[in-house]
BALOBA-1460 file (C-alpha; in Angstrom, 3 decimals):
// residues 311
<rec num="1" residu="x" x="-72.073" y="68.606" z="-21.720"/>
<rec num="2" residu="x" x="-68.434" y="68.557" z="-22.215"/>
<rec num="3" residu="x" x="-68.245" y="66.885" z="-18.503"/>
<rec num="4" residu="x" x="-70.539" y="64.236" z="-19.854"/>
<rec num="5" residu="x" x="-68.179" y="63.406" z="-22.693"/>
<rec num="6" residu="x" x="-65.042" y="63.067" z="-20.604"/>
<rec num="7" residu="x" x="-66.737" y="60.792" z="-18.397"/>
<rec num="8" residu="x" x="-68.293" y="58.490" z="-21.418"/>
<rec num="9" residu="x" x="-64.828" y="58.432" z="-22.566"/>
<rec num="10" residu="x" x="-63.056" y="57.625" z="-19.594"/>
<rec num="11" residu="x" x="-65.585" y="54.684" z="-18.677"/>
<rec num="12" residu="x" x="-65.186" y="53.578" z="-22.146"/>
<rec num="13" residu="x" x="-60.816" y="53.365" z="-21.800"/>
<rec num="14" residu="x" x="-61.261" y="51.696" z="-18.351"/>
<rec num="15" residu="x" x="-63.646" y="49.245" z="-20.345"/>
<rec num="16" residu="x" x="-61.215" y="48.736" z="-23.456"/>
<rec num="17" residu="x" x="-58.382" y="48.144" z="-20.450"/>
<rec num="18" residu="x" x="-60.635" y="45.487" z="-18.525"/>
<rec num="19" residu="x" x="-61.092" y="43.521" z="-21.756"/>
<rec num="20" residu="x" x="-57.602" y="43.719" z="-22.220"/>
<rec num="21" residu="x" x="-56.295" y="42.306" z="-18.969"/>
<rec num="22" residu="x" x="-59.270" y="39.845" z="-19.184"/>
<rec num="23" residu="x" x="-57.789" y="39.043" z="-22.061"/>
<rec num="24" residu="x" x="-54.091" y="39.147" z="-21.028"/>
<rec num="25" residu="x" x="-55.555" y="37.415" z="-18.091"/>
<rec num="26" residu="x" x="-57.756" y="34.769" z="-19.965"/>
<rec num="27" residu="x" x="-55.001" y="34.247" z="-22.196"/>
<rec num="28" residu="x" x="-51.832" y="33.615" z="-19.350"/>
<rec num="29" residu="x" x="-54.758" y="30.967" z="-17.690"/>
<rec num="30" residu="x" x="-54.784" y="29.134" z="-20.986"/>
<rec num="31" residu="x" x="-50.921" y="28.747" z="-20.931"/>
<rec num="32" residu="x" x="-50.543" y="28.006" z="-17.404"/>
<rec num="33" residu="x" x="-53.079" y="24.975" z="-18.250"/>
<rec num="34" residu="x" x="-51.022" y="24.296" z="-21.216"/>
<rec num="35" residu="x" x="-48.223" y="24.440" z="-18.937"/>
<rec num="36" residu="x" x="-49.560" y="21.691" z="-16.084"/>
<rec num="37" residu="x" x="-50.465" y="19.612" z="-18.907"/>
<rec num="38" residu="x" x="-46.890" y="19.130" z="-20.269"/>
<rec num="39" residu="x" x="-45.567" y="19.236" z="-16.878"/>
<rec num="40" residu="x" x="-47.695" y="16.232" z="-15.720"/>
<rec num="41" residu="x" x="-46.620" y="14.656" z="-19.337"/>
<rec num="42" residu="x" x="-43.205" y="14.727" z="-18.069"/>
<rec num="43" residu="x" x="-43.909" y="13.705" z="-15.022"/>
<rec num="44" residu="x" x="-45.538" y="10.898" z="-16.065"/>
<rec num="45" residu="x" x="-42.894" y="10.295" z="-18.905"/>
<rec num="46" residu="x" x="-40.095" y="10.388" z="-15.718"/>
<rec num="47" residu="x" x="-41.908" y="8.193" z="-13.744"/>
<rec num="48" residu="x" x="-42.236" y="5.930" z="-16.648"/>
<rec num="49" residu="x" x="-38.121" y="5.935" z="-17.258"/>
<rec num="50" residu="x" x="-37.019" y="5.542" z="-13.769"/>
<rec num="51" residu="x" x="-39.488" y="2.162" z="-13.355"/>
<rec num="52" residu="x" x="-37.892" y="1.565" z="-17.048"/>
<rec num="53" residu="x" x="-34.579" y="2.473" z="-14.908"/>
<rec num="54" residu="x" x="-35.013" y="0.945" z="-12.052"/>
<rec num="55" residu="x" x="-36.018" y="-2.515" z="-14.203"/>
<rec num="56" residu="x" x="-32.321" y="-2.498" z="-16.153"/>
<rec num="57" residu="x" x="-30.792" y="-1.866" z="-12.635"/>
<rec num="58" residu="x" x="-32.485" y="-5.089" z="-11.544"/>
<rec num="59" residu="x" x="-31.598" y="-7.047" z="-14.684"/>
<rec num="60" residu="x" x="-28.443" y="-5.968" z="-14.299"/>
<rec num="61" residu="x" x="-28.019" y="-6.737" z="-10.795"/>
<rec num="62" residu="x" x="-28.634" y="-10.533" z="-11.903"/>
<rec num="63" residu="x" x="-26.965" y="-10.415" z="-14.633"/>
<rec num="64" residu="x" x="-23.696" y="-9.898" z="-12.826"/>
<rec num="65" residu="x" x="-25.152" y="-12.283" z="-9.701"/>
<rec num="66" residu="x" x="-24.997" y="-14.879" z="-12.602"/>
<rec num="67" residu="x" x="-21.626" y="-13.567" z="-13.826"/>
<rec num="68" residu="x" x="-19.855" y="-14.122" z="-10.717"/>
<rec num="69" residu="x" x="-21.544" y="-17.208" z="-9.600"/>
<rec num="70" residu="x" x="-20.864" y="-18.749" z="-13.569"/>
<rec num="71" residu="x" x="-16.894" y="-17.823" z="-12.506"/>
<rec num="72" residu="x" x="-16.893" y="-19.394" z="-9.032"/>
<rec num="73" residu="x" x="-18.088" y="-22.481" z="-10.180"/>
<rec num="74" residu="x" x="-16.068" y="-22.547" z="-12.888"/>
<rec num="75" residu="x" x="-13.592" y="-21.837" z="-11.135"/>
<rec num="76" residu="x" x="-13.955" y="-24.418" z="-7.836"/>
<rec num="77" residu="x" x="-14.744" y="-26.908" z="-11.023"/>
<rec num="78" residu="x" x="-11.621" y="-26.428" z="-12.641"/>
<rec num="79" residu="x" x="-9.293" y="-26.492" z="-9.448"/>
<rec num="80" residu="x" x="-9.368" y="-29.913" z="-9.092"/>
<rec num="81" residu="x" x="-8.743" y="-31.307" z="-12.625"/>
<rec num="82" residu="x" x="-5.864" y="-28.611" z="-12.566"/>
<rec num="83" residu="x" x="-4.217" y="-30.010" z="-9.084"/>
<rec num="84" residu="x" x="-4.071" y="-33.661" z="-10.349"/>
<rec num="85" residu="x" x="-2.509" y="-32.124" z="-13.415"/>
<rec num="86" residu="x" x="0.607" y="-30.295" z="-11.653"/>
<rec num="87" residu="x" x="0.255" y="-34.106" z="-9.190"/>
<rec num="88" residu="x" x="1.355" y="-36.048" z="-11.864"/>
<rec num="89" residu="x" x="3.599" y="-33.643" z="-13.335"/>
<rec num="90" residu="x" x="5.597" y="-33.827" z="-9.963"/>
<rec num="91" residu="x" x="5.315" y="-37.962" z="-9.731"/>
<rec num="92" residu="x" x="6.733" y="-38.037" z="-12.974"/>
<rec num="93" residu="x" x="9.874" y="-35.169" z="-12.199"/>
<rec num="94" residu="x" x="10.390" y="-36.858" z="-9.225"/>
<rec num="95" residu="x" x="11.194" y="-40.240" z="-11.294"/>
<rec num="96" residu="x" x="8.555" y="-42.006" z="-9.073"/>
<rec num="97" residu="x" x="7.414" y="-44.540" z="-11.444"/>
<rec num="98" residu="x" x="11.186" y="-44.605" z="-13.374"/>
<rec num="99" residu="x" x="13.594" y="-42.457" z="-15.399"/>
<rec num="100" residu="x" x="12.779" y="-39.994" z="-17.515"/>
<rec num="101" residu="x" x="14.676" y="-38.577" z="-21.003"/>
<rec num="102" residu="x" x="16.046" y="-34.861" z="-21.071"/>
<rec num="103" residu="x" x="12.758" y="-34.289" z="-24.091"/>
<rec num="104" residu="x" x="10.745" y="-35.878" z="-21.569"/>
<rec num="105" residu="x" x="11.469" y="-34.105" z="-18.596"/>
<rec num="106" residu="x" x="11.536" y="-30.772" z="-20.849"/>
<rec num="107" residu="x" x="7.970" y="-31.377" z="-22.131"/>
<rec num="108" residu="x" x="6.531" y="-32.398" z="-18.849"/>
<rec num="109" residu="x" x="7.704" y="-29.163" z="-17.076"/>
<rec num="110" residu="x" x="6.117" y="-27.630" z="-19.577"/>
<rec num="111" residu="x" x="2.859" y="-29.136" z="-18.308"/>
<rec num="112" residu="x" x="3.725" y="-28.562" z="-14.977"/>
<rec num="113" residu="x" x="4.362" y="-24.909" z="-15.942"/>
<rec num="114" residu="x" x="1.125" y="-24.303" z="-18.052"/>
<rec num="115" residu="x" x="-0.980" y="-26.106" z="-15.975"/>
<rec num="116" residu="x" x="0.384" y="-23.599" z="-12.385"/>
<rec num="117" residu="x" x="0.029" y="-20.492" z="-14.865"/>
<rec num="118" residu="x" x="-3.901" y="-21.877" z="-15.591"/>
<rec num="119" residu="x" x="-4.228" y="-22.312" z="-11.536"/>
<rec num="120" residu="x" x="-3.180" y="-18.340" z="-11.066"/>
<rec num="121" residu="x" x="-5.524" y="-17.727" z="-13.611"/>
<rec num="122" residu="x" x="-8.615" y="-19.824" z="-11.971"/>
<rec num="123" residu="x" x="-7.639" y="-18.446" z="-8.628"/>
<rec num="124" residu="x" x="-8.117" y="-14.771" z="-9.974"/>
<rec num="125" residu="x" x="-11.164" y="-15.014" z="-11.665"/>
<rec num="126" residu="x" x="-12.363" y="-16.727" z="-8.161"/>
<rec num="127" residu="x" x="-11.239" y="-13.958" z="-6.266"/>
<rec num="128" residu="x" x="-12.402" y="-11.225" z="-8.485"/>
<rec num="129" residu="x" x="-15.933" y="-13.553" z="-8.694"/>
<rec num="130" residu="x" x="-15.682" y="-13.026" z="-4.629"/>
<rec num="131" residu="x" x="-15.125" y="-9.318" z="-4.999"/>
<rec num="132" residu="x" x="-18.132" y="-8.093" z="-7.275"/>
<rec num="133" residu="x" x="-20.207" y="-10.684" z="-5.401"/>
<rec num="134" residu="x" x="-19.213" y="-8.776" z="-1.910"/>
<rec num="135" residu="x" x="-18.312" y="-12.523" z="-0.703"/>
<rec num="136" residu="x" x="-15.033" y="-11.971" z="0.252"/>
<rec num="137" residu="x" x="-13.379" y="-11.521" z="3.796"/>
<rec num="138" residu="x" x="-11.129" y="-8.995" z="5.478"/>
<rec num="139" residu="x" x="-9.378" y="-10.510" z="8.395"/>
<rec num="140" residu="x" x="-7.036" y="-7.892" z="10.219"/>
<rec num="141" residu="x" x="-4.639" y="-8.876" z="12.871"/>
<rec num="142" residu="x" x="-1.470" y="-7.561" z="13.850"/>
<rec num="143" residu="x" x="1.999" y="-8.521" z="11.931"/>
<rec num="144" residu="x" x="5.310" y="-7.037" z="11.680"/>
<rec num="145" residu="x" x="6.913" y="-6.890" z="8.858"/>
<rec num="146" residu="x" x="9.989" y="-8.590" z="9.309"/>
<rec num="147" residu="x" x="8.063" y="-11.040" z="9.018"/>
<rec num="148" residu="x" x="6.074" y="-10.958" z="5.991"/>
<rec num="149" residu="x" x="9.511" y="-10.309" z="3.871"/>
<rec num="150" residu="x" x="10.706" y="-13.296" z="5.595"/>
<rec num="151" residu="x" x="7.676" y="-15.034" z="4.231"/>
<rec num="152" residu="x" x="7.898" y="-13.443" z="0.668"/>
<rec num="153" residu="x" x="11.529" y="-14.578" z="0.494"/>
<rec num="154" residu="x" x="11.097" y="-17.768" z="1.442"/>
<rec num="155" residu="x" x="7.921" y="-18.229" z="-1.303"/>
<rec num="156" residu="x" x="10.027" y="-17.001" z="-4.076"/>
<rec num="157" residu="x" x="13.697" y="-18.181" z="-3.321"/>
<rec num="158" residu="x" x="13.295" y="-21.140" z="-5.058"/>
<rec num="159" residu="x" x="11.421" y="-19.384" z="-7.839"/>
<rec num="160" residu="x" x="14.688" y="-17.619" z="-8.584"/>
<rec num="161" residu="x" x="15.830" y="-19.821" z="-11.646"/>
<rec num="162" residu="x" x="17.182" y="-16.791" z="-13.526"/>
<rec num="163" residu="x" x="21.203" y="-16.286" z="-12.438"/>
<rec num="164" residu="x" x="21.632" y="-12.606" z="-13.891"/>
<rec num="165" residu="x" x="18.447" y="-11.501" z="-11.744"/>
<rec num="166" residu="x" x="18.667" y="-10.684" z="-8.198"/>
<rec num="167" residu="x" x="15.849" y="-10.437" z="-5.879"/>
<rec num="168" residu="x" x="16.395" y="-8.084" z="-3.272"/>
<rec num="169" residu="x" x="14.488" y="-8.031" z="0.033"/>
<rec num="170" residu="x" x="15.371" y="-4.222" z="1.922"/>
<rec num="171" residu="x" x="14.957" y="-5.243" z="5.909"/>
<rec num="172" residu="x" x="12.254" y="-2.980" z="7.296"/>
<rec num="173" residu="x" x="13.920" y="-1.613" z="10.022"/>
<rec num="174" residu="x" x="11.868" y="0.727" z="12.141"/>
<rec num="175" residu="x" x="8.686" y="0.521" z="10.358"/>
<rec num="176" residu="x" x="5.441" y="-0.015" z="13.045"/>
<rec num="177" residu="x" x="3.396" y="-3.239" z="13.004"/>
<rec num="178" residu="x" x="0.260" y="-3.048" z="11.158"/>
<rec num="179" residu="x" x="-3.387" y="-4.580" z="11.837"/>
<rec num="180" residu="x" x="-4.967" y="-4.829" z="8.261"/>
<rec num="181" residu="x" x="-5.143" y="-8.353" z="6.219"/>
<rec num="182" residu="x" x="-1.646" y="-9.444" z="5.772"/>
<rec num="183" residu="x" x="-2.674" y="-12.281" z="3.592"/>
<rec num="184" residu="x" x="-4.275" y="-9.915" z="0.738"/>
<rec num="185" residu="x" x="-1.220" y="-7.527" z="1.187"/>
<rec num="186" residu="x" x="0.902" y="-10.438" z="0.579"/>
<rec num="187" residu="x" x="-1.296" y="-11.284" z="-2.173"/>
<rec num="188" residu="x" x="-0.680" y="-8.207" z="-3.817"/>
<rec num="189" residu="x" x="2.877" y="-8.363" z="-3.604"/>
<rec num="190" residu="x" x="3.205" y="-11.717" z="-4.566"/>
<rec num="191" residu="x" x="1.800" y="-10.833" z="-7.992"/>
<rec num="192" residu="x" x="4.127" y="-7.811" z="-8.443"/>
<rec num="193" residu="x" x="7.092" y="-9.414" z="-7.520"/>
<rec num="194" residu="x" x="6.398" y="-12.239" z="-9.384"/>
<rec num="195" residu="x" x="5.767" y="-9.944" z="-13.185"/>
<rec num="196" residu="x" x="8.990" y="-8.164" z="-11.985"/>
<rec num="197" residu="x" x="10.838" y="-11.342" z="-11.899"/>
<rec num="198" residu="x" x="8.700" y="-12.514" z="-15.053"/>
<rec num="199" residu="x" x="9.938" y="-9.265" z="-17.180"/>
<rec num="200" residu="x" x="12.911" y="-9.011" z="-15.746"/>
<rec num="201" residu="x" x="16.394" y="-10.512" z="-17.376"/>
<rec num="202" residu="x" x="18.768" y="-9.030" z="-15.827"/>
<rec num="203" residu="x" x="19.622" y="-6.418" z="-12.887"/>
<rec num="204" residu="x" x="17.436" y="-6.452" z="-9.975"/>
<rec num="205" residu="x" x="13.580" y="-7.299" z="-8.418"/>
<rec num="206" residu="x" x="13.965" y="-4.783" z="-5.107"/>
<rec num="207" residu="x" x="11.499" y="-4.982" z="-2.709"/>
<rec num="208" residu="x" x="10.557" y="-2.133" z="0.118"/>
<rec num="209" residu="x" x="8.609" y="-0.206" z="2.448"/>
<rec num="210" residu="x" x="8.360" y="2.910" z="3.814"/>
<rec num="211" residu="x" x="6.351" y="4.558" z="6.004"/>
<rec num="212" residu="x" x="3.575" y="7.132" z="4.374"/>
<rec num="213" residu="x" x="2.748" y="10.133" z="6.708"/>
<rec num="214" residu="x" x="1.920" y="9.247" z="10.052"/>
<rec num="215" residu="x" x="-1.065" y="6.148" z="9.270"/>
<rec num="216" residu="x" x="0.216" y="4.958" z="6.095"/>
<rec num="217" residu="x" x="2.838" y="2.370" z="4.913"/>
<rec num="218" residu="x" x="3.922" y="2.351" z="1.555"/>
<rec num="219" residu="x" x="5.174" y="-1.181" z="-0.210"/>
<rec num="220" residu="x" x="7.438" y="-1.124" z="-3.383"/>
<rec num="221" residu="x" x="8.599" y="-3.661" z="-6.103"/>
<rec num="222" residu="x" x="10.980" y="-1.878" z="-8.044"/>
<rec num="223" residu="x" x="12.700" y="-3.922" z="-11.096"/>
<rec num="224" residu="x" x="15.306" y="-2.872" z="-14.183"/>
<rec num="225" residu="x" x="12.892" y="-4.977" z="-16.644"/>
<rec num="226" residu="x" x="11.535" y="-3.959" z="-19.793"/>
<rec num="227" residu="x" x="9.333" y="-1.017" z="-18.672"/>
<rec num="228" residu="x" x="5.808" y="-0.036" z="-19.781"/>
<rec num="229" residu="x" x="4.991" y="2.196" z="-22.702"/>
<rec num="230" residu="x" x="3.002" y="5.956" z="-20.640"/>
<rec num="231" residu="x" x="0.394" y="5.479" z="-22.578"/>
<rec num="232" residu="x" x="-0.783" y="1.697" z="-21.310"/>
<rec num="233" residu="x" x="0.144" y="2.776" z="-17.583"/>
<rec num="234" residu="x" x="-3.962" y="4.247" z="-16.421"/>
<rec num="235" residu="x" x="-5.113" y="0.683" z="-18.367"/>
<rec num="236" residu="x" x="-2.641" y="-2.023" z="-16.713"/>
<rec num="237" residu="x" x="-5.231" y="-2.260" z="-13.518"/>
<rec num="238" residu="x" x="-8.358" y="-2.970" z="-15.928"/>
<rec num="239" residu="x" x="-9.698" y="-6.529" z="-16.183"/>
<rec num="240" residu="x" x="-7.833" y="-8.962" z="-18.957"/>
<rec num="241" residu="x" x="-5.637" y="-5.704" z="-19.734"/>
<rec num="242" residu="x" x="-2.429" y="-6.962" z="-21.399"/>
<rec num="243" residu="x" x="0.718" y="-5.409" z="-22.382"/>
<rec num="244" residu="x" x="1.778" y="-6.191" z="-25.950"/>
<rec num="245" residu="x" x="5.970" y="-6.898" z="-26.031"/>
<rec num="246" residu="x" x="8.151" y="-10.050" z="-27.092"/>
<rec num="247" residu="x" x="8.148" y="-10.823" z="-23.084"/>
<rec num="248" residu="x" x="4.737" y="-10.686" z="-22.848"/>
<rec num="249" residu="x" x="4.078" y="-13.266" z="-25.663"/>
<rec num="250" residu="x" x="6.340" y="-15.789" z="-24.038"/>
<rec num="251" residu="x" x="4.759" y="-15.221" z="-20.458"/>
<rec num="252" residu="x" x="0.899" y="-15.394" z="-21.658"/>
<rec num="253" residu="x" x="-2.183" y="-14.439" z="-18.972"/>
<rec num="254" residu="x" x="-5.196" y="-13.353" z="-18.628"/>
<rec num="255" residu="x" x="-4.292" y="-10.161" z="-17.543"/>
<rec num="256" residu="x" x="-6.563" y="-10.483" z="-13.908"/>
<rec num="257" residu="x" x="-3.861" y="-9.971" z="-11.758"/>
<rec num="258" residu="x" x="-3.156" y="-6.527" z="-11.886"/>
<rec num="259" residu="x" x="-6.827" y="-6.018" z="-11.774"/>
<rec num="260" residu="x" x="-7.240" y="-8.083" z="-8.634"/>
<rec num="261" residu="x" x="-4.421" y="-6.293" z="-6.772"/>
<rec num="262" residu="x" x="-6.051" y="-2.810" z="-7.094"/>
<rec num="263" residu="x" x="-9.337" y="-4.282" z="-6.297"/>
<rec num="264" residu="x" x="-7.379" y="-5.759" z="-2.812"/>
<rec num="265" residu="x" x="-5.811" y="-2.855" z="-2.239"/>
<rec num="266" residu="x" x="-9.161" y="-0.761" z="-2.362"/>
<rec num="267" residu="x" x="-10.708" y="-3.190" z="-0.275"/>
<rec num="268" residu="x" x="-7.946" y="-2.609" z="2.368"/>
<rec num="269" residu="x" x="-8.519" y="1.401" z="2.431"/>
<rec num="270" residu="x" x="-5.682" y="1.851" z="-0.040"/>
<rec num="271" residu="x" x="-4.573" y="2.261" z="-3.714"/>
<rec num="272" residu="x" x="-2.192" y="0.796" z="-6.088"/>
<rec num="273" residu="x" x="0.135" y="2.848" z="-8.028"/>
<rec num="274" residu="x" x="2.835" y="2.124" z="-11.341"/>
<rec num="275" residu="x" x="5.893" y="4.182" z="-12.470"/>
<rec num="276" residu="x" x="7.680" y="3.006" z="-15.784"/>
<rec num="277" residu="x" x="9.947" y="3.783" z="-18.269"/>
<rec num="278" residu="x" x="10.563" y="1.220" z="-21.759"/>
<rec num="279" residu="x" x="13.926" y="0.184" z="-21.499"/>
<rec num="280" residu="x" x="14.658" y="1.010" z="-17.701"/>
<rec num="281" residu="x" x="12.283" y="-0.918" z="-15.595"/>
<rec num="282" residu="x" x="8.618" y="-0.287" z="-13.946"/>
<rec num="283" residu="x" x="8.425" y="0.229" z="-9.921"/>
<rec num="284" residu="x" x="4.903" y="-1.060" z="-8.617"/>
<rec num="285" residu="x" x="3.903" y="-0.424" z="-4.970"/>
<rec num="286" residu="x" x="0.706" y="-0.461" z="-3.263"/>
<rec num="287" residu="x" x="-0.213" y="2.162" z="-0.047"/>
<rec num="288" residu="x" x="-2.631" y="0.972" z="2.437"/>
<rec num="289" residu="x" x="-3.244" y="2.583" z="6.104"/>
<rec num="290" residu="x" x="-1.287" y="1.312" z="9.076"/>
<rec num="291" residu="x" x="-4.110" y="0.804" z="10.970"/>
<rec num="292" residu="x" x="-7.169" y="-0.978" z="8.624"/>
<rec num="293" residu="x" x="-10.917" y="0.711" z="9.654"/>
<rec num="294" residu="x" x="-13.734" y="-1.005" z="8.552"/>
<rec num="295" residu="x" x="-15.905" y="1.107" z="6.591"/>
<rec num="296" residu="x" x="-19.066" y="2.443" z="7.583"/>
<rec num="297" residu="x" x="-21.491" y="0.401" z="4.844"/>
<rec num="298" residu="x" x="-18.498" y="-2.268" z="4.435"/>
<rec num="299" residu="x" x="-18.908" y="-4.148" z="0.572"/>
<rec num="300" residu="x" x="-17.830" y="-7.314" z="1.924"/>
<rec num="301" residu="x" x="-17.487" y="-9.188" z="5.485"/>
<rec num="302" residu="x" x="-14.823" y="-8.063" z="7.589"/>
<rec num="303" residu="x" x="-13.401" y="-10.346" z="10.551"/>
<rec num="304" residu="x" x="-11.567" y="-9.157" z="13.169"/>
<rec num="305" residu="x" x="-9.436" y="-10.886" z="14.501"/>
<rec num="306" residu="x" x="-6.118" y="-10.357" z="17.077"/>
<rec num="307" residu="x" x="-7.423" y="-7.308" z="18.521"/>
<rec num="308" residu="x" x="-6.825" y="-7.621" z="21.988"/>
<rec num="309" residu="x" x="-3.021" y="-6.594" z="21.763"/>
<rec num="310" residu="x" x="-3.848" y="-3.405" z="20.380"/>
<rec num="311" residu="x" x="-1.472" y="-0.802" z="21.587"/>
């Protein structure tokens, strides 16, 4: 009898426990659905955001197609006006159609000034319109570079119209020849020679270049001009960035071409770099490889061009 008992009760506690993990069991199903359902909510809800995602990407794709096509023709449209502008300016220095008074001449360099500050200007936005658009060209060849300081020198010497400023060229003796773009490098260090000799009024502009490691060249333009406050240094290579001193008021941009040299520089395989102290002068220089390797997925077209002398 006692036997019977034991065994009623221990059916009836394996019972209790089989309704409880059907229960248990019943209720971790009812999650897990509860589960799927959110998850496929989400899903859905991702899906949803990266079409929503992939639609800004597109609009803003065009938006900056239309951004740099508004600035190239803008730009090609305003070239020409611009050149007949600095034209005339010159006829009438050059006392081509009769004498001229000292207020005259003074007012019409002016023009002639203004209107070749407005063609730097037009000529960076085109460039940096080129850039984003991936439509400009990299055309390596081999130089050496005697010869670009020989061309630099001869661009700016008669530029030089300060007396107490002296633009110094260091000869680069022993330095290799190098197959990259030489007309973007010299782009680059047109435009920092040419803000050293703009905020610069007395002491030097001192131009250089050294050699990097073993596949790099570094180029320097150092000057004793009015320096640049550490905290404006990381934002002088952003777009229509602008430095805020007396100098800088006088000698008024659109703050592109600092922008435009690190965007050359990049597109050469290298990087642009600024030291400066207010007071003491800034030192600019720009460090590209000796030897310029097309990337893999290149941004923009690269022509090659002089390669057969490769040694």
């Amino acid at each position: 009898m006692e036997a019977d008992d034991r065994s009623r009760e221990e059916v009836e506690r394996l019972r209790e426990e089989r309704d409880a993990m059907q229960l248990e069991l019943s209720q971790r199903v009812e999650q897990i659905e509860s589960l799927s359902r959110e998850l496929a909510e989400t899903n859905s809800g991702v899906v949803a955001l990266y079409a929503e995602l992939d639609d800004k990407a597109a609009q803003l794709r065009e938006v900056s197609d239309l951004k740099s096509r508004f600035l190239s023709y803008m730009s090609h449209e305003f070239r020409t006006p611009l050149g007949s502008i600095r034209s005339i300016a010159r006829i009438l220095l050059d006392r081509l159609d009769g004498p001229l008074t000292s207020e005259q001449v003074k007012q019409v360099s002016f023009i002639q000034s203004a209107a070749g500050e407005l063609t730097e200007m037009v000529n960076d936005l085109l460039d940096l319109a080129k850039i984003e658009a991936g439509r400009i060209s990299i055309s390596p060849a081999w130089f050496e570079m005697v010869d670009l300081f020989a061309a630099l020198r001869g661009m700016f010497k008669p530029l030089l119209v300060n007396p107490e400023v002296a633009l110094v060229f260091e000869e680069p003796v022993g330095l290799p020849r190098a197959f990259t773009d030489d007309k973007k490098l010299s782009q680059i260090l047109r435009n920092f020679i040419s803000n050293a000799l703009k905020f610069t009024q007395k002491g030097e502009v001192r131009v250089a270049a050294r050699t990097c490691g073993a596949d790099r060249i570094r180029f320097s333009v150092a000057d004793t001009g009015v320096g640049i406050p550490y905290e404006q240094l990381e934002s002088i290579f952003e777009d229509f960035v602008q430095i805020d001193t007396p100098l800088q008021r006088r000698f008024r941009g659109a703050g592109l071409g600092l922008a435009l040299c690190k965007r050359l520089a990049e597109l050469l395989g290298g990087r642009v770099e600024v030291e400066s102290e207010v007071g003491r002068g800034s030192l600019f220089s720009v460090t590209i490889p000796i030897h310029f390797t097309p990337p893999a997925t290149p941004a923009v077209e690269v022509t090659l061009v002089g390669t057969k002398d490769v040694k």
